[in-house]
C-alpha positions in Angstrom: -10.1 -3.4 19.0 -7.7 -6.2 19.3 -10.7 -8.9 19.4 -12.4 -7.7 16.6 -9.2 -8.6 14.6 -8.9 -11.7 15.8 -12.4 -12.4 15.4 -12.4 -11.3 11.3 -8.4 -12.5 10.3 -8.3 -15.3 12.2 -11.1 -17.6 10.9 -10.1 -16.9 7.6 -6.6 -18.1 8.2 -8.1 -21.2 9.6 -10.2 -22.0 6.7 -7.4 -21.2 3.8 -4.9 -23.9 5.5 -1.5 -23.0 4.6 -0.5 -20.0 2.8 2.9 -17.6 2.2 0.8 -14.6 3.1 -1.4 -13.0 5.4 -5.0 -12.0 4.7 -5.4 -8.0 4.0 -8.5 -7.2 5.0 -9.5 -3.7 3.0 -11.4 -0.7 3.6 -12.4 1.2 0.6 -10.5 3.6 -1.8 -9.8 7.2 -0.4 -9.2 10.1 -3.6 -5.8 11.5 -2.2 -6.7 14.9 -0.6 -3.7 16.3 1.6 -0.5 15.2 3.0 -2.6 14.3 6.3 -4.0 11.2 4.0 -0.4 9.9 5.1 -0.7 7.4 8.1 1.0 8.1 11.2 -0.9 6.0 13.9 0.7 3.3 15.3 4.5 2.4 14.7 6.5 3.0 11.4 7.9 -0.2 9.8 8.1 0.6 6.3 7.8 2.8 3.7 8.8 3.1 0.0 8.2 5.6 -2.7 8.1 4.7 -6.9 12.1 5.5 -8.0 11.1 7.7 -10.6 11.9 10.8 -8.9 15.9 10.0 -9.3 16.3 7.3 -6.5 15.5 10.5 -3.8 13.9 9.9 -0.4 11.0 11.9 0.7 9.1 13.0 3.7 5.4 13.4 3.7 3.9 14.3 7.4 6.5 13.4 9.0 6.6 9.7 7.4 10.2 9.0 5.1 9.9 6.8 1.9 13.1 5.5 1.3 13.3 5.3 -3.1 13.3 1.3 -3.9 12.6 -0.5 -7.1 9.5 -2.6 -6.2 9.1 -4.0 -9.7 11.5 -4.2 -12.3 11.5 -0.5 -13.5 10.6 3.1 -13.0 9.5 5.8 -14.8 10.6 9.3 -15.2 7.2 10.5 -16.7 4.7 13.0 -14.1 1.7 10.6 -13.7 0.0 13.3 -11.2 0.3 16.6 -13.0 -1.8 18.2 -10.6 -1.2 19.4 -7.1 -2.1 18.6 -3.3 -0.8 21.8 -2.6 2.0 19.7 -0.9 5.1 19.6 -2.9 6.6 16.4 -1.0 3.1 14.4 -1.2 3.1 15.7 -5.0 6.4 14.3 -5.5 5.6 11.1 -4.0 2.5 10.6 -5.9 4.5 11.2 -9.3 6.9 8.4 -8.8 6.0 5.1 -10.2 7.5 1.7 -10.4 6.6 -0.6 -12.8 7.0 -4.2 -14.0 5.7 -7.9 -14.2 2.8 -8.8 -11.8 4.9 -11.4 -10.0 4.9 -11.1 -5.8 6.4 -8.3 -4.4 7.4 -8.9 -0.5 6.8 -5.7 1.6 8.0 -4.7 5.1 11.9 -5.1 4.9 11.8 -8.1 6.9 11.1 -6.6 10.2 7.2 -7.9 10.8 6.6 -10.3 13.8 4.4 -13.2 13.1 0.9 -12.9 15.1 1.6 -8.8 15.7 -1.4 -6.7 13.7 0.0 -3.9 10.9 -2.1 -1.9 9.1 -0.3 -1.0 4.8 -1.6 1.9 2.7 -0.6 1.5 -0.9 -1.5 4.5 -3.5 -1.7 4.1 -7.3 -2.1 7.8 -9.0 -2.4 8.2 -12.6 -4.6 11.4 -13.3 -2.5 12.0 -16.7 -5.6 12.6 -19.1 -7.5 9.8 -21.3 -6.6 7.0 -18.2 -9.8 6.6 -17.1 -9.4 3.1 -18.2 -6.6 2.3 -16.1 -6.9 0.8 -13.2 -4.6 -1.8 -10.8 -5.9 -4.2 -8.3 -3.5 -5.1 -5.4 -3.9 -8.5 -3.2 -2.5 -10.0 -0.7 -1.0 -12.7 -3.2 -2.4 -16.6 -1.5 -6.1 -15.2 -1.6 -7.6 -14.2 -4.4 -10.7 -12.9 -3.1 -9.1 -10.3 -0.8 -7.7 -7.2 -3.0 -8.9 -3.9 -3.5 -8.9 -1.5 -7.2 -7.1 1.5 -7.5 -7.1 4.1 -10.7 -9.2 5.0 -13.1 -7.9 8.0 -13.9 -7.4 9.2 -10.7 -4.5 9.0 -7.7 -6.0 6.6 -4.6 -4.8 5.2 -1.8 -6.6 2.5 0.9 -5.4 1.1 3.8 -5.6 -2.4 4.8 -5.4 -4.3 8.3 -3.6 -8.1 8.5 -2.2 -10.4 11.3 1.4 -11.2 10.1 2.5 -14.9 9.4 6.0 -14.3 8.4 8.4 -11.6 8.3 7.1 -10.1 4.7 3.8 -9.7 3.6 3.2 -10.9 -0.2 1.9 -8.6 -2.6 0.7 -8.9 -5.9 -0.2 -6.2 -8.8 -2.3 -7.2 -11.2 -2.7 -4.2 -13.6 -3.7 -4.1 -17.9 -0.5 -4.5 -19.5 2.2 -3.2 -16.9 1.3 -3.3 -13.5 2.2 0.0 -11.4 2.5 0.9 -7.8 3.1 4.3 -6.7 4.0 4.4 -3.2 3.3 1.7 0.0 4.0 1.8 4.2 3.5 -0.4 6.6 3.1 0.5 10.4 2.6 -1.7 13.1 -0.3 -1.2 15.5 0.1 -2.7 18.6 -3.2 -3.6 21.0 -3.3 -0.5 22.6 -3.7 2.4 19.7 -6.6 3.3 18.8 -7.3 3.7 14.9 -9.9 6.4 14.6 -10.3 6.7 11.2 -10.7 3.1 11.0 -13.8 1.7 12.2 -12.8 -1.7 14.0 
């Protein structure tokens, strides 16, 4: 598994030069399904849920998301009406932050430079007539590498990167107000095995 990473991240770091941010390499979109579409491979780092649920914490299989203020505000409005029939992963998907698209720097300062961490970021916004909505998320320095979330539904997607620094850059380029519901970051060292990730 290792190799394969180093053989897909690490030319591409070679070719950009210097840069303030890893390359993210994504998989596609998942629908949200369960609270099982949480991550809990490898080693927890960070996580942070949308402060729209009061500044509260929440646990969702077994994971914590500590409330933050990614952007510059949240919102107290439901932007997942519906149901996963989880009422913590509900909650979590009906907080929001919202802001300006500048950089947002996730992992709390604790990522290792040259150590492999995998992030899931979810974006829900099922609230009806936002099929037209939609965020992409990058990994800031590259412009090719980011992945869409929305349209009128609640995603989430998982990406894989080789740190360079302590944070990894982020940026939200949304219509108008750029959201983000939720994010984690978990470290997966050489000998885990993703199996829903095909390496």
């Amino acid at each position: 598994m290792a190799n394969k990473w180093i053989g897909t991240v690490l030319p591409l770091l070679l070719v950009c030069g210097p840069i303030n941010a890893a390359v993210i390499i994504w998989d596609d979109p998942v629908e949200v399904n369960n609270s099982q579409d949480v991550v809990t491979e490898g080693l927890f780092i960070d996580a942070v849920n949308g402060a729209a649920g009061g500044g509260t914490s929440i646990t969702v299989n077994g994971v914590t998301f500590l409330a933050g203020n990614l952007l510059s505000g949240s919102s107290s409005v439901d932007l997942f009406p519906g149901t996963t029939g989880d009422a913590a992963y509900d909650f979590l998907l009906s907080s929001v932050d919202f802001g300006a698209g500048a950089p947002i720097a996730l992992g709390d300062g604790k990522l290792i430079a040259g150590e492999n961490y995998l992030i899931q970021i979810w974006f829900a916004d099922t609230r009806p007539n936002r099929n037209k909505v939609f965020m992409t998320y990058g990994d800031h320095v590259h412009g090719g590498n980011k992945v869409t979330l929305g349209g009128g539904k609640a995603h989430y997607v998982i990406g894989r990167f080789t740190a360079d620094a302590t944070n990894q850059e982020i940026t939200i380029m949304g219509e108008g107000m750029d959201h983000i519901t939720a994010y984690q970051i978990r470290h997966i060292p050489d000998d885990v095995t993703l199996g829903f990730i095909t390496m």
